[in-house]
C-alpha positions as CSV (number, residue, x, y, z in Angstrom):
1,X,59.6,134.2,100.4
2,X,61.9,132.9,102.9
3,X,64.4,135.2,104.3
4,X,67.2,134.7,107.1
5,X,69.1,136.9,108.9
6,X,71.8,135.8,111.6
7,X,73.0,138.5,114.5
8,X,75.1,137.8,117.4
9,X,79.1,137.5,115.6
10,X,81.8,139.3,117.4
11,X,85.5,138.9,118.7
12,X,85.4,136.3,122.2
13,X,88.2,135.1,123.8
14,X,89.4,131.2,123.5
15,X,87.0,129.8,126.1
16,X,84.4,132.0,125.6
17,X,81.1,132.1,124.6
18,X,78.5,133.0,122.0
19,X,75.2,133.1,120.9
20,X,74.3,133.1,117.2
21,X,70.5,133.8,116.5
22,X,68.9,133.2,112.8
23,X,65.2,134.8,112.2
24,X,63.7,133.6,109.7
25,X,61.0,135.5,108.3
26,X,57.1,134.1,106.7
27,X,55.1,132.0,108.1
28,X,56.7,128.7,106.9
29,X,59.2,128.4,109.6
30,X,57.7,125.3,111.6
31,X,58.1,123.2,108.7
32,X,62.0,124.1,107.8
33,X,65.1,122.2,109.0
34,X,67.6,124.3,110.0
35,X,71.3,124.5,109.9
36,X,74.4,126.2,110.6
37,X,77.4,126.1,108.5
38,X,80.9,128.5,109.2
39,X,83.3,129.2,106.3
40,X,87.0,129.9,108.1
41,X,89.4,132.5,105.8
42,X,90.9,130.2,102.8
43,X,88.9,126.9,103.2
44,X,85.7,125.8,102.3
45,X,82.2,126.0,104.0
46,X,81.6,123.4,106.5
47,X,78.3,122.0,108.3
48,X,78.4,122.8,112.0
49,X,74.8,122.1,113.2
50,X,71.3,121.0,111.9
51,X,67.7,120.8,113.7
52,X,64.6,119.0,112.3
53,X,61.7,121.6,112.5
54,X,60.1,119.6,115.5
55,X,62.9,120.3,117.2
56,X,63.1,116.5,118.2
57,X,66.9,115.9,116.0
58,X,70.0,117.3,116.3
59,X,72.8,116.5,114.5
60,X,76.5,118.1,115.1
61,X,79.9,117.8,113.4
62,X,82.3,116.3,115.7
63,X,84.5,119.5,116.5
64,X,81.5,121.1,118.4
65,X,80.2,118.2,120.0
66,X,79.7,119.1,123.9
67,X,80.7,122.8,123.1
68,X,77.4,124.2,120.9
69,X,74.0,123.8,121.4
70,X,71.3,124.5,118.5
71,X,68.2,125.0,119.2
72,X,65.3,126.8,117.8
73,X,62.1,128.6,118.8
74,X,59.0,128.1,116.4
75,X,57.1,130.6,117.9
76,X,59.5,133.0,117.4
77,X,60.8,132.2,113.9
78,X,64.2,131.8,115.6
79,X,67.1,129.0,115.8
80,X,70.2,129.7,118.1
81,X,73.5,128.3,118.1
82,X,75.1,128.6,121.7
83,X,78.7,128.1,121.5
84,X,80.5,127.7,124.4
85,X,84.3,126.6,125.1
86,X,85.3,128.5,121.9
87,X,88.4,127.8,120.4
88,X,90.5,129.6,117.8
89,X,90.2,127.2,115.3
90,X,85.8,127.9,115.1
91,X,87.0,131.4,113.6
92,X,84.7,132.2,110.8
93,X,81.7,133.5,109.0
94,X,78.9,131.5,110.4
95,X,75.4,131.3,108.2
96,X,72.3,130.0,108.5
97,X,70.5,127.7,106.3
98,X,66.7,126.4,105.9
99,X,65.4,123.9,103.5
100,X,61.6,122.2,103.6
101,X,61.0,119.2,105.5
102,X,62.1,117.1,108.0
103,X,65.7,115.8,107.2
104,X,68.0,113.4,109.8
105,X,70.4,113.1,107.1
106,X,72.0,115.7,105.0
107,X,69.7,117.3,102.7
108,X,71.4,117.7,98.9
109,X,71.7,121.2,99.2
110,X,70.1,124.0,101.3
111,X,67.7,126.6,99.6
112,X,67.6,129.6,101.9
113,X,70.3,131.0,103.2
114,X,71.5,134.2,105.2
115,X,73.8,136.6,104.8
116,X,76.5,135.8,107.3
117,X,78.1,136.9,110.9
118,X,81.7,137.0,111.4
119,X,83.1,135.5,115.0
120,X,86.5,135.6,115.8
121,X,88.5,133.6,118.4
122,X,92.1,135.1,118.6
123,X,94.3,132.2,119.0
């Protein structure tokens, strides 16, 4: 069973800075590719970040390009998302997501995914 749990949300100030963590629990996590994905109030979920389980890809969506930073930790179960330069419009819920294997392009769909934290960037 492969469980995720996301800490670090809160309320920052437009230029800011976060941190987003994601452990993920079981021993499986060296072999997951892991994402982030934010869901703003009134639109759909979009695709923000994803790391191959080596570590060796990253992939970003253009909005946070030169701003966040994924990264992740295999000894520690753990992937980041450091977010820096924050601007109103990355407002949202911000999940983590984990599927098997190495993918550099989007996987179909994601199987695991957490349950959410809610960072806010007063405009």
């Amino acid at each position: 069973q492969v469980q995720l749990v996301e800490s670090g949300g809160g309320l920052v100030q437009a230029g800011g800075s976060l941190m987003l963590s994601c452990v993920v629990s079981g021993r499986t996590f060296s072999a997951l590719t892991m994402a982030w994905f934010r869901q703003a109030p009134g639109k759909e979920r979009e695709f923000v970040a994803r790391i191959t389980p080596s570590g060796g890809s990253k992939t970003y969506t253009n909005s946070v390009k030169g701003r966040f930073t994924i990264s992740r930790d295999n000894a520690k179960n753990t992937v980041a998302l450091q977010m820096n330069n924050l601007k109103p419009e990355d407002t949202g819920v911000y999940y983590c997501a984990a599927i098997f294997g190495s993918w550099l392009s989007p996987p179909p769909e994601y199987r695991y995914w957490g349950q959410g934290t809610q960072v806010t960037v007063p405009s």
